[in-house]
PATORVO-323791 format. One record per residue (C-alpha): residue in one letter; x, y, z. Coordinates in steps of 0.05 Angstrom, whole numbers, padded with zeros to 5 digits. Example, Ala and Ser with C-alpha at 12.3 -4.5 7.8 and 13.67 -1.06 7.14 Angstrom:
residues 2
<r><code>A</code><x>00246</x><y>-00090</y><z>00156</z></r>
<r><code>S</code><x>00273</x><y>-00021</y><z>00143</z></r>
end
This chain:
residues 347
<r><code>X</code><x>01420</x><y>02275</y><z>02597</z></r>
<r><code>X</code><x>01486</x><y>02244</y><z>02622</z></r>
<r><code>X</code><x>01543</x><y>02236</y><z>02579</z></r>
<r><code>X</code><x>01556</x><y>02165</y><z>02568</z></r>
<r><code>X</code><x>01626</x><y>02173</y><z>02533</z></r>
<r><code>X</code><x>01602</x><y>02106</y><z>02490</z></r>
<r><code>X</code><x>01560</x><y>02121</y><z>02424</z></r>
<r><code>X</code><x>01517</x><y>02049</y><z>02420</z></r>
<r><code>X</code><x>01492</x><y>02055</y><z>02488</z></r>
<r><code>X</code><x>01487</x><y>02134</y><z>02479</z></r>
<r><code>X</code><x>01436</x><y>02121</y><z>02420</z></r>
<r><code>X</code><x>01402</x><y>02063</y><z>02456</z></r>
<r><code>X</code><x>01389</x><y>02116</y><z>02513</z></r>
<r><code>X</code><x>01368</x><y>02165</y><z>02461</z></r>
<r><code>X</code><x>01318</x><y>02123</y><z>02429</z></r>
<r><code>X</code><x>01295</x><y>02107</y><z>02501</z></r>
<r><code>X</code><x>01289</x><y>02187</y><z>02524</z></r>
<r><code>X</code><x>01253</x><y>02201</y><z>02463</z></r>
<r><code>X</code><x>01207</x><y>02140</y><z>02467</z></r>
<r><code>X</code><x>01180</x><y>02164</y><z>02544</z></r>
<r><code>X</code><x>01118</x><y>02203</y><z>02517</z></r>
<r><code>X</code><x>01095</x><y>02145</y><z>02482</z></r>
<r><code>X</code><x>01108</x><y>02096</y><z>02528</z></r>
<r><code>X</code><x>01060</x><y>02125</y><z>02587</z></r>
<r><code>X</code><x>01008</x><y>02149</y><z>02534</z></r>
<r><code>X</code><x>00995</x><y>02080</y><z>02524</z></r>
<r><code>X</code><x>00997</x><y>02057</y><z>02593</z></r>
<r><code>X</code><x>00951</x><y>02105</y><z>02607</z></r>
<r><code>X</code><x>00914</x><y>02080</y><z>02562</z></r>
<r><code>X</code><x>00915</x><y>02009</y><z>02584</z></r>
<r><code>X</code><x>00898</x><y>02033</y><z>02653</z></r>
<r><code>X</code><x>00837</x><y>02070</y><z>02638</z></r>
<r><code>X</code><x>00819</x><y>01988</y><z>02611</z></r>
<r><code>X</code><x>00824</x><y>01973</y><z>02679</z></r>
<r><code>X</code><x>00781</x><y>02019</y><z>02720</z></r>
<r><code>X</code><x>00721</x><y>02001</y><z>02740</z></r>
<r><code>X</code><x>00676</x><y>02048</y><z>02709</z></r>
<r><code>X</code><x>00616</x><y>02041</y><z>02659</z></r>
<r><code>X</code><x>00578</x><y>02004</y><z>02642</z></r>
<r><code>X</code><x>00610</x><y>01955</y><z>02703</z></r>
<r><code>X</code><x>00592</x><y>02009</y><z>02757</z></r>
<r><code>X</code><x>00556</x><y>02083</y><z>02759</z></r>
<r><code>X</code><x>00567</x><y>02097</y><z>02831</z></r>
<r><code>X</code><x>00586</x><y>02053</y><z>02892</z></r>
<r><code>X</code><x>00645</x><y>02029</y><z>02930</z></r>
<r><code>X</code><x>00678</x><y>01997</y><z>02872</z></r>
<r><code>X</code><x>00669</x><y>02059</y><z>02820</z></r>
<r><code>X</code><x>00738</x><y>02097</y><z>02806</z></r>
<r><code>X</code><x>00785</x><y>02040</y><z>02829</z></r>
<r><code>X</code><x>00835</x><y>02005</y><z>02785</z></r>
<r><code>X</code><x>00828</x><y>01929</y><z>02776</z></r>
<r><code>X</code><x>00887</x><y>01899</y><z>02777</z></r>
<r><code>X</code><x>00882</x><y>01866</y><z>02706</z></r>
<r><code>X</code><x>00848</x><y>01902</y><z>02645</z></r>
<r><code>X</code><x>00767</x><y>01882</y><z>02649</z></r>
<r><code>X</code><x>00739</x><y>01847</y><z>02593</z></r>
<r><code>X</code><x>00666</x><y>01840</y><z>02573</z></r>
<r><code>X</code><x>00658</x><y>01768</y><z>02565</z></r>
<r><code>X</code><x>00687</x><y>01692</y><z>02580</z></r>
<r><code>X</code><x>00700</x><y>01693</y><z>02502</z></r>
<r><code>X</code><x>00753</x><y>01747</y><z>02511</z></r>
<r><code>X</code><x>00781</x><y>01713</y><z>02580</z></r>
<r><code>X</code><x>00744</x><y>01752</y><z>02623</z></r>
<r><code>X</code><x>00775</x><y>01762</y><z>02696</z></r>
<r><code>X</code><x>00728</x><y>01777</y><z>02755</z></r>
<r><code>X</code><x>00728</x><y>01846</y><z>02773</z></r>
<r><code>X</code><x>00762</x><y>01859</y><z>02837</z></r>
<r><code>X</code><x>00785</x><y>01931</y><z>02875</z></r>
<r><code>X</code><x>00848</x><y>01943</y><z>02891</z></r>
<r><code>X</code><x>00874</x><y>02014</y><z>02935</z></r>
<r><code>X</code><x>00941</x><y>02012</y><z>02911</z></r>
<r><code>X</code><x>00938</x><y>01985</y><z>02838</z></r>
<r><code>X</code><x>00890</x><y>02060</y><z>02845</z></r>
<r><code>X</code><x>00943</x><y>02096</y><z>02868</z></r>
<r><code>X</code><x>01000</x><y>02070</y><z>02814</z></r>
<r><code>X</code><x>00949</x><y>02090</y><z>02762</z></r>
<r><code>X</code><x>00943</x><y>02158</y><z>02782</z></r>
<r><code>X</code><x>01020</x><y>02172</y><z>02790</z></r>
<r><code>X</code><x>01023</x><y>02137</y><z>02714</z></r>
<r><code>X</code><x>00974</x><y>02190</y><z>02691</z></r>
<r><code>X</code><x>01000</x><y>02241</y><z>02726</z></r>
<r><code>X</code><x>01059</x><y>02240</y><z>02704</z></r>
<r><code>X</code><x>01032</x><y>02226</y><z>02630</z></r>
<r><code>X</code><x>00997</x><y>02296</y><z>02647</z></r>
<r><code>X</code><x>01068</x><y>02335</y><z>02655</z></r>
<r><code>X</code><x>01108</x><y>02297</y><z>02602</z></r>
<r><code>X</code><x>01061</x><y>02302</y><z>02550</z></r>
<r><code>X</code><x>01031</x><y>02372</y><z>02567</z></r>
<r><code>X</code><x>00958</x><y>02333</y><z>02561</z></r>
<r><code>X</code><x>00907</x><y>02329</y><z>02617</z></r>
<r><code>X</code><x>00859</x><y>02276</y><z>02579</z></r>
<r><code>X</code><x>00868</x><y>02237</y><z>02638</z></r>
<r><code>X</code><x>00851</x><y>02276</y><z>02694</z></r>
<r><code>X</code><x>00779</x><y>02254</y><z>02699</z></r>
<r><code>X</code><x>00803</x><y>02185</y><z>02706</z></r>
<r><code>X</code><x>00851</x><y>02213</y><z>02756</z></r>
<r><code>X</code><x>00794</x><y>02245</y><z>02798</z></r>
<r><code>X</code><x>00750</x><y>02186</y><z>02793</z></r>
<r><code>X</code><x>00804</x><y>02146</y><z>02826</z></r>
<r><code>X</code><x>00817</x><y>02201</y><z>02883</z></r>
<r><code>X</code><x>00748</x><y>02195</y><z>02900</z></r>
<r><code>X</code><x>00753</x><y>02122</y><z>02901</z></r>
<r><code>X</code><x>00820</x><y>02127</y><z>02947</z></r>
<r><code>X</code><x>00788</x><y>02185</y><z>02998</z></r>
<r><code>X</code><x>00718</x><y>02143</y><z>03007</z></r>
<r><code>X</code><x>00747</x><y>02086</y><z>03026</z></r>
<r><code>X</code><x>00807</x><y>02111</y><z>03062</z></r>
<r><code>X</code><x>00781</x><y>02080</y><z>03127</z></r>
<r><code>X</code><x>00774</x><y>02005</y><z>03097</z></r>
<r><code>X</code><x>00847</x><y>02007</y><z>03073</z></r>
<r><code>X</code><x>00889</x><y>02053</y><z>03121</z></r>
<r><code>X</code><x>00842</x><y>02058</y><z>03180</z></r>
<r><code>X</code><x>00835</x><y>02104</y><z>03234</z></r>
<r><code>X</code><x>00915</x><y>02102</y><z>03267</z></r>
<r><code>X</code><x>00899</x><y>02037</y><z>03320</z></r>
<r><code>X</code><x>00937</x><y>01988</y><z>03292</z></r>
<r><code>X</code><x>01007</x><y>02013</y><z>03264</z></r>
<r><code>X</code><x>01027</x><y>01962</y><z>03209</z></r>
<r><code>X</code><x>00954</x><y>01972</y><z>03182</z></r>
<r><code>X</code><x>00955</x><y>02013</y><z>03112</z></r>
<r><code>X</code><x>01030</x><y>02030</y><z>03109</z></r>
<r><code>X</code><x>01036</x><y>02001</y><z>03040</z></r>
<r><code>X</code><x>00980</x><y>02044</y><z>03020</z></r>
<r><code>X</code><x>01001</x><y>02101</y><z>03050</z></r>
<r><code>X</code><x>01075</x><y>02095</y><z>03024</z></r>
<r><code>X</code><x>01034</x><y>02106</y><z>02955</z></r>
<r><code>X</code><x>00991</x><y>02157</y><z>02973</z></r>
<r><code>X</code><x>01050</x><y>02196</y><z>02981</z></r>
<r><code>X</code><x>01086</x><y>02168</y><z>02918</z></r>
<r><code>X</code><x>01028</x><y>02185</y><z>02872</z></r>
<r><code>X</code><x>01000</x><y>02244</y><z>02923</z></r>
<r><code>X</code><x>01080</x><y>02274</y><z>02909</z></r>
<r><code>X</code><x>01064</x><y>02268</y><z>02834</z></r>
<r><code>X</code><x>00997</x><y>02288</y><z>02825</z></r>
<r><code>X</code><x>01015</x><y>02355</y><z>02862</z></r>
<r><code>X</code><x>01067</x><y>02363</y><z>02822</z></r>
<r><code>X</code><x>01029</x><y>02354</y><z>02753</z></r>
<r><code>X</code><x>00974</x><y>02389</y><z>02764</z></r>
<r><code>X</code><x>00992</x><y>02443</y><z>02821</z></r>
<r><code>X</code><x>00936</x><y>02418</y><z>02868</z></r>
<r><code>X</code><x>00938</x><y>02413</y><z>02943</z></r>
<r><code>X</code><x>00862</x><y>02389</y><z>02952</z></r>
<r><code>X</code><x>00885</x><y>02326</y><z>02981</z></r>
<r><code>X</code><x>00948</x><y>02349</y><z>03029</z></r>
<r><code>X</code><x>00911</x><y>02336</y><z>03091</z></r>
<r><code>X</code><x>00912</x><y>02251</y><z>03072</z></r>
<r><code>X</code><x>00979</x><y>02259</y><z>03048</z></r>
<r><code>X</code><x>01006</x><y>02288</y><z>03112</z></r>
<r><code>X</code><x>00960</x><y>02229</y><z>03158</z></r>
<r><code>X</code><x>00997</x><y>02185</y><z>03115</z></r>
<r><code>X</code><x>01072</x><y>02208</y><z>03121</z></r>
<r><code>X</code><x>01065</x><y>02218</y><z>03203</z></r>
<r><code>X</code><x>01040</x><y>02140</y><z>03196</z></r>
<r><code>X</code><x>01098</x><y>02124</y><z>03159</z></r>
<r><code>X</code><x>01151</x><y>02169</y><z>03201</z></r>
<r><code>X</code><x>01124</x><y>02138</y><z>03262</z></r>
<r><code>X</code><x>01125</x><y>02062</y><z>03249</z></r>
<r><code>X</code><x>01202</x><y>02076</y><z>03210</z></r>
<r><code>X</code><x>01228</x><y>02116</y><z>03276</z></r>
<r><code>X</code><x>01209</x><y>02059</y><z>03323</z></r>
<r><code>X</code><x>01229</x><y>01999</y><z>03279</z></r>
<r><code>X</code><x>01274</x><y>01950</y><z>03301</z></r>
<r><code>X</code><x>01273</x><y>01896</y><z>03245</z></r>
<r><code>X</code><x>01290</x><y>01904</y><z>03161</z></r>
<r><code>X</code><x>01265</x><y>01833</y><z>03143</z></r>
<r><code>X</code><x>01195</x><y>01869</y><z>03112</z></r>
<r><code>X</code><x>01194</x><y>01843</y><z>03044</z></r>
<r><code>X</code><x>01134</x><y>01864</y><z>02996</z></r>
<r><code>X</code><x>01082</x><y>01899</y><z>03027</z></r>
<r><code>X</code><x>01119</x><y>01909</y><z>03091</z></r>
<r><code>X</code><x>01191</x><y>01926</y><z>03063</z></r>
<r><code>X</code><x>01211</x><y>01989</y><z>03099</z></r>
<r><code>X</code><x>01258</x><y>02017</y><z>03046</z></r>
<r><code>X</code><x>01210</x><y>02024</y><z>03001</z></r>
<r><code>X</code><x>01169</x><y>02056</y><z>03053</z></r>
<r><code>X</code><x>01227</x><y>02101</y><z>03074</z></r>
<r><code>X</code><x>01240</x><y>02115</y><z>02987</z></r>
<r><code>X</code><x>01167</x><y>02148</y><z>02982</z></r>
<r><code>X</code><x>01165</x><y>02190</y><z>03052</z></r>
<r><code>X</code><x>01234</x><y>02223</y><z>03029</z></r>
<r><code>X</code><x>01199</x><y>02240</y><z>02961</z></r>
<r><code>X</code><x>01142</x><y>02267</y><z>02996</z></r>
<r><code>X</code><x>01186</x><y>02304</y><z>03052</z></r>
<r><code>X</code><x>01229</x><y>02342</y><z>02997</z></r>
<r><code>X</code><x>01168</x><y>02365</y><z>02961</z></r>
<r><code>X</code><x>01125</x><y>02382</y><z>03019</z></r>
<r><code>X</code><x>01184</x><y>02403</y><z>03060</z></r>
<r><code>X</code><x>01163</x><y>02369</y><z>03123</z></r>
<r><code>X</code><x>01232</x><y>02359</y><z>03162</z></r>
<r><code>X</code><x>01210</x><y>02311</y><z>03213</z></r>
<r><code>X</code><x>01201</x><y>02256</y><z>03155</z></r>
<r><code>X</code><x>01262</x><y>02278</y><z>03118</z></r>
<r><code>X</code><x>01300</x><y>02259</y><z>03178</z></r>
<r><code>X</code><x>01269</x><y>02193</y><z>03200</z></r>
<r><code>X</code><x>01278</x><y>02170</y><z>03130</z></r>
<r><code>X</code><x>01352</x><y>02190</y><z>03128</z></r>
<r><code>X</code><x>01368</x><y>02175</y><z>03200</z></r>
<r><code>X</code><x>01340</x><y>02099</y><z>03180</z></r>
<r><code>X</code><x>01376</x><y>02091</y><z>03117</z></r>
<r><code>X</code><x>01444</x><y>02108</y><z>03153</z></r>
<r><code>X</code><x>01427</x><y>02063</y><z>03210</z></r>
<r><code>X</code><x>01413</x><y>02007</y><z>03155</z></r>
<r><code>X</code><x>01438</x><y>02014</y><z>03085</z></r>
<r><code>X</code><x>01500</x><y>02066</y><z>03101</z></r>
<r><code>X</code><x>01537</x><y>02045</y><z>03165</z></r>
<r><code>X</code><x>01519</x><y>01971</y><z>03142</z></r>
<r><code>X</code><x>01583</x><y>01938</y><z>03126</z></r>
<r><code>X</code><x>01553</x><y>01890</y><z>03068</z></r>
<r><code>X</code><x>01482</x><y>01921</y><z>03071</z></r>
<r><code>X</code><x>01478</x><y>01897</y><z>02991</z></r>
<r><code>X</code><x>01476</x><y>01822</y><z>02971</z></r>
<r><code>X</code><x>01479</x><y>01795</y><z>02897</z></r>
<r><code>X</code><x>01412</x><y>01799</y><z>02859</z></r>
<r><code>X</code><x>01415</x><y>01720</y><z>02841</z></r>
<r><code>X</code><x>01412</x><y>01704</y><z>02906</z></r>
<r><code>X</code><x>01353</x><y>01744</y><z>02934</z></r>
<r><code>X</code><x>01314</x><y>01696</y><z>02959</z></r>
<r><code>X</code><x>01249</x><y>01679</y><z>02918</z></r>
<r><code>X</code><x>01195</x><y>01701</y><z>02965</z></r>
<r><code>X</code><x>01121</x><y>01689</y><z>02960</z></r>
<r><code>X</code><x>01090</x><y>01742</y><z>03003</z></r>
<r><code>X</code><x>01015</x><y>01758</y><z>03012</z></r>
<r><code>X</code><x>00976</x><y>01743</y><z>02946</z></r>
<r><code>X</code><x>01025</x><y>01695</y><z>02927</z></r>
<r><code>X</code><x>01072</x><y>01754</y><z>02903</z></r>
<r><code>X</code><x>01142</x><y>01775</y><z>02894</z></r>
<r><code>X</code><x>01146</x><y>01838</y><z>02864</z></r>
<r><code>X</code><x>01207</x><y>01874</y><z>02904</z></r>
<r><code>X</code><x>01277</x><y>01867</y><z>02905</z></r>
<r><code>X</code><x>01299</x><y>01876</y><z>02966</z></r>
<r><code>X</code><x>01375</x><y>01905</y><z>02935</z></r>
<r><code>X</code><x>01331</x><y>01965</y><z>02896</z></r>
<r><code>X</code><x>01288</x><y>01987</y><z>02950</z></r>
<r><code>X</code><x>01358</x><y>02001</y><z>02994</z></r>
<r><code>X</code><x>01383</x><y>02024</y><z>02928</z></r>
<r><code>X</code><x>01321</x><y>02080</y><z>02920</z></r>
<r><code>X</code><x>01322</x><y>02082</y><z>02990</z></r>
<r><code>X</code><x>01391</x><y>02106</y><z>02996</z></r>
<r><code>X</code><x>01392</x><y>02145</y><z>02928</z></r>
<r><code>X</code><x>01333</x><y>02193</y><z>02949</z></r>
<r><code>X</code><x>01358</x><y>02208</y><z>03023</z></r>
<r><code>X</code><x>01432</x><y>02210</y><z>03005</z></r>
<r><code>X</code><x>01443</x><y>02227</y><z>02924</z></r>
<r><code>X</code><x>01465</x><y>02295</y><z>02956</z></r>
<r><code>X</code><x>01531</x><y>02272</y><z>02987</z></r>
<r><code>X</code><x>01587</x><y>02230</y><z>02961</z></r>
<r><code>X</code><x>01583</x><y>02177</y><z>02995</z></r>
<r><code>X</code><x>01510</x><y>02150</y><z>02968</z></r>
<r><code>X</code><x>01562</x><y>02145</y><z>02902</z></r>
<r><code>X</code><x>01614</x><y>02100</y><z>02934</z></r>
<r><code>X</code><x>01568</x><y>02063</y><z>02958</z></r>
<r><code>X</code><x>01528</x><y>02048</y><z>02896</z></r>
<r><code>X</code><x>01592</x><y>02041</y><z>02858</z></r>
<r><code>X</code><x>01628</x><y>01997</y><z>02909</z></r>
<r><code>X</code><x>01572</x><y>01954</y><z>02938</z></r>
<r><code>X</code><x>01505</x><y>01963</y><z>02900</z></r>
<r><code>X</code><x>01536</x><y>01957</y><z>02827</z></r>
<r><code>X</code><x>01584</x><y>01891</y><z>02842</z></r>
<r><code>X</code><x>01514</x><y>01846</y><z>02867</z></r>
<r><code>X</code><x>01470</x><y>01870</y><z>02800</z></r>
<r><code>X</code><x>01458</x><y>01828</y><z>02741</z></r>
<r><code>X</code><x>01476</x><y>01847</y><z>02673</z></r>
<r><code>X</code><x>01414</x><y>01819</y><z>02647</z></r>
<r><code>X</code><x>01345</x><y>01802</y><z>02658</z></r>
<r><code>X</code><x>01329</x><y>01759</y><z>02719</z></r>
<r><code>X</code><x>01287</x><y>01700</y><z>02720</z></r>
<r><code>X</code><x>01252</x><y>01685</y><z>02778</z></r>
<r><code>X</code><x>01194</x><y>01640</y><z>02797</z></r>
<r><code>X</code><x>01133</x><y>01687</y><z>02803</z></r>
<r><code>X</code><x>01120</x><y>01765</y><z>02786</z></r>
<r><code>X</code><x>01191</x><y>01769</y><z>02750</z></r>
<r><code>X</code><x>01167</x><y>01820</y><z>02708</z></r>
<r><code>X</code><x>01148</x><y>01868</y><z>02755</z></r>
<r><code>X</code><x>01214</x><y>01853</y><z>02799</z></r>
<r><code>X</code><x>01253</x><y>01856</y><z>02744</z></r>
<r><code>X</code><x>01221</x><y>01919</y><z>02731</z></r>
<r><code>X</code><x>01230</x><y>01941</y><z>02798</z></r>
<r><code>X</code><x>01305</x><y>01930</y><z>02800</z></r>
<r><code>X</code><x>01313</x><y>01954</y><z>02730</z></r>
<r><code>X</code><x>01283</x><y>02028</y><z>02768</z></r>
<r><code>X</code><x>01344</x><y>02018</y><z>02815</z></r>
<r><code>X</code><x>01399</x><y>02013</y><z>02759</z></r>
<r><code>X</code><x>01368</x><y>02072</y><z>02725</z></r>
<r><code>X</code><x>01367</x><y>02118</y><z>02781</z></r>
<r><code>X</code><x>01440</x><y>02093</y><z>02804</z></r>
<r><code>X</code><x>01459</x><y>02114</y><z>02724</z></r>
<r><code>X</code><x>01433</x><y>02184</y><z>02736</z></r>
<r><code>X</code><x>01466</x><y>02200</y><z>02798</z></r>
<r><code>X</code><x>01537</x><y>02163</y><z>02783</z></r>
<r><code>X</code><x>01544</x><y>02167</y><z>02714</z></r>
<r><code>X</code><x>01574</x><y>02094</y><z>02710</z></r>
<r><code>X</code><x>01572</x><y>02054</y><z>02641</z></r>
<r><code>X</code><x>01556</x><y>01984</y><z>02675</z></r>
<r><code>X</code><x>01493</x><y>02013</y><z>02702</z></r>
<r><code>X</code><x>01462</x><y>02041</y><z>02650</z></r>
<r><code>X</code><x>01488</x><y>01979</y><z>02600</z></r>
<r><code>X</code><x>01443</x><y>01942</y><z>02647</z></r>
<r><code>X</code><x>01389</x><y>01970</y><z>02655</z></r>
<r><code>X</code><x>01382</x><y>01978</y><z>02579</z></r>
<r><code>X</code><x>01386</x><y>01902</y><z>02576</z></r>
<r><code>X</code><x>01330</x><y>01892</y><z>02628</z></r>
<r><code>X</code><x>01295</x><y>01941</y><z>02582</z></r>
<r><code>X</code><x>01306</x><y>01910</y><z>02525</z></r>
<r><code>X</code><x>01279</x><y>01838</y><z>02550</z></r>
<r><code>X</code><x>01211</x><y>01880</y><z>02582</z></r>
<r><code>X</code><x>01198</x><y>01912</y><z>02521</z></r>
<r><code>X</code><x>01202</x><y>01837</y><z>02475</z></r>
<r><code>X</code><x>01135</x><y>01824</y><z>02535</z></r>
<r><code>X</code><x>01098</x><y>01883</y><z>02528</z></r>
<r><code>X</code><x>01087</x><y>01869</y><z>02451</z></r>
<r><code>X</code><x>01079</x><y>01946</y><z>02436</z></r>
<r><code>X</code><x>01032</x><y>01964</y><z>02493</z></r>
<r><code>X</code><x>01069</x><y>01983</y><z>02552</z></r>
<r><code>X</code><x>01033</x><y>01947</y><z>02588</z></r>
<r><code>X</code><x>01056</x><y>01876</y><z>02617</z></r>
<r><code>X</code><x>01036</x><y>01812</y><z>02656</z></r>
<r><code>X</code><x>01067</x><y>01785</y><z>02726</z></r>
<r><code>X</code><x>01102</x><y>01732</y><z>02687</z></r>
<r><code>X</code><x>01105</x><y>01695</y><z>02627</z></r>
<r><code>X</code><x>01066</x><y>01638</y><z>02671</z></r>
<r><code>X</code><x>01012</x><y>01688</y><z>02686</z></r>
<r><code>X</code><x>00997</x><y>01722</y><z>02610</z></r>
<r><code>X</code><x>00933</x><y>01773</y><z>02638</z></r>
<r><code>X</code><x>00973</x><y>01844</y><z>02628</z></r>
<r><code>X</code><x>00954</x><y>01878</y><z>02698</z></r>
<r><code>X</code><x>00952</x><y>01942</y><z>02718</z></r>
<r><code>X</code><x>01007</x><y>01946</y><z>02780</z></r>
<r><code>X</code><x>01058</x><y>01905</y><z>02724</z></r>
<r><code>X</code><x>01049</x><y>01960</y><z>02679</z></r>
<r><code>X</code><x>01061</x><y>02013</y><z>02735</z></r>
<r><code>X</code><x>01132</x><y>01989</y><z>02749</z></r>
<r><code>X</code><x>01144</x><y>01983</y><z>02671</z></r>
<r><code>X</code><x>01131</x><y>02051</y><z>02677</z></r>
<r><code>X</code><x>01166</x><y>02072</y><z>02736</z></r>
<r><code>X</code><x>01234</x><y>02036</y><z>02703</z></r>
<r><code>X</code><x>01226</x><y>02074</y><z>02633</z></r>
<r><code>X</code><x>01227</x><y>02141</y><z>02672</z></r>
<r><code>X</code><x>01272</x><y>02122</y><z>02726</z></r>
<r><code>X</code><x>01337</x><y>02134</y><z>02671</z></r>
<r><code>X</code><x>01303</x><y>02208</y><z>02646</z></r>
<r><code>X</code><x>01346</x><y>02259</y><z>02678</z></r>
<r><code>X</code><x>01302</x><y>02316</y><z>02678</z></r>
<r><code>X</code><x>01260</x><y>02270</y><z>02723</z></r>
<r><code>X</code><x>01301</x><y>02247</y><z>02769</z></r>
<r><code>X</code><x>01260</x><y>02299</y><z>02823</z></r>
<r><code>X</code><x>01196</x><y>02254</y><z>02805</z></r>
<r><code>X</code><x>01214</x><y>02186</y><z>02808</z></r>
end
């Protein structure tokens, strides 16, 4: 834990380290609500994937269609993977293996075959985000050979890119966040250094590479979504490739830190999952810096999640969309542990 020198946010931090076990026991939970699994499906193309909202029985209950979804798959197995470690309990590992069998058969439909270069990089960003923790959990190296097709995808489309604009599922800092993860743990150099060599070129030797989190544009990407702040992704971004050095600290203290909100931000669609998202940011920024201000906000972004989640850990996009869904519930998640120091190697 870091010192925080001031008692009420020390005890609010406290409350929130001790609370982590809980918290992704029942997400897990809530996820296992979502994947399609008896009596929906025995066996199929659908069987082992996560919906991307909890699947109810009957119109009575507000029943959603059932739909796949790769990477709402993927989130679910890094949330019960890491539910696996924490809480020392592997009750979800058939659920886990269900959706690796899910991921692995339909690898093709999602990610492809390596013609087309933007196809799947979203996807494959998560297979090594989740792959990263699922090794980690359970010591198991069964799927390494789709973890290192995806990271040579992903270090080969960062390496050649010219443009940052990507926002949602084609932001490159995220994508450049989860091949650094993946590159420390599976100590593949070649996509530890395309990740760092693009965050210098674009987050460190950028002038004003941060912009104030009020004024990120409110972006409606494919699916009608807006899940990602643009500031946290360079934030993560920068914080996994350069939380070695000192500079990754200026930085977050002199440019990252001035542009963040000290409270929740509203936003037109998916603010709970953005917020979320940027709440993950702050926390990670607290770990590495020590710095009051960030942890004071991210504790109030907390605080407003946790008044939506009604007990569950599990939320909705937006108060505008009430259905708690299963990728909302992954970046709850993500955000709670992103402020646990012992984890900081995880997340």
């Amino acid at each position: 834990m870091v010192e925080t020198g001031n008692s009420t946010l020390f005890n609010e931090l406290l409350r929130h380290e001790r609370g982590l076990e809980g918290h992704l026991k029942k997400a897990s939970e809530f996820l296992v609500k979502c994947q399609v699994m008896a009596p929906y499906v025995v066996k199929g193309t659908l069987h082992g994937c996560v919906c991307p909202w909890e699947i109810g029985e009957s119109a009575d209950e507000g029943a959603f269609p059932i739909l796949e979804d790769f990477h709402d798959t993927l989130e679910a197995i890094w949330v019960w993977s890491l539910y696996s470690k924490v809480g020392e309990n592997v009750s979800f590992r058939p659920n886990i293996d269900w959706a690796w069998r899910y991921v692995i058969s339909n690898w093709k439909r999602f990610i492809g075959n390596g013609n087309r270069k933007d196809k799947g990089l979203y996807d494959c960003s998560y297979v090594l985000f989740s792959g990263t923790s699922f090794e980690l959990a359970f010591n198991d190296s069964q799927y390494k050979s789709r973890f290192l097709l995806a990271g040579n995808r992903l270090a080969e489309y960062l390496s050649t890119l010219e443009s940052t604009e990507g926002r949602e599922y084609y932001d490159p800092f995220w994508m450049a966040y989860c091949l650094e993860i993946a590159a420390r743990k599976s100590k593949q150099d070649r996509w530890h250094m395309t990740a760092e060599a693009f965050v210098r070129k674009n987050v460190v030797d950028v002038k004003n590479s941060f912009t104030p989190v009020n004024e990120e544009p409110t972006h409606k990407g494919p699916g009608a979504h807006d899940f990602f702040s643009k500031n946290a992704n360079m934030a993560l971004a920068l914080i996994t490739c350069f939380g070695h050095e000192r500079a990754a600290e200026d930085i977050l203290l002199t440019k990252f830190l001035p542009c963040i909100s000290a409270k929740f931000v509203a936003r037109r669609s998916d603010e709970n999952a953005w917020n979320a998202h940027l709440a993950t940011a702050i926390g990670k920024s607290y770990v590495l810096t020590g710095k009051l201000e960030f942890l004071h906000c991210f504790l109030a972004i907390m605080s407003e999640l946790a008044k939506r989640d009604y007990g569950t850990s599990a939320l909705s996009r937006s108060p505008s969309f009430g259905r708690r869904e299963s990728w909302v519930t992954f970046f709850y998640a993500h955000a709670y542990a992103s402020v646990i120091n012992d984890l900081a190697d995880w997340v």
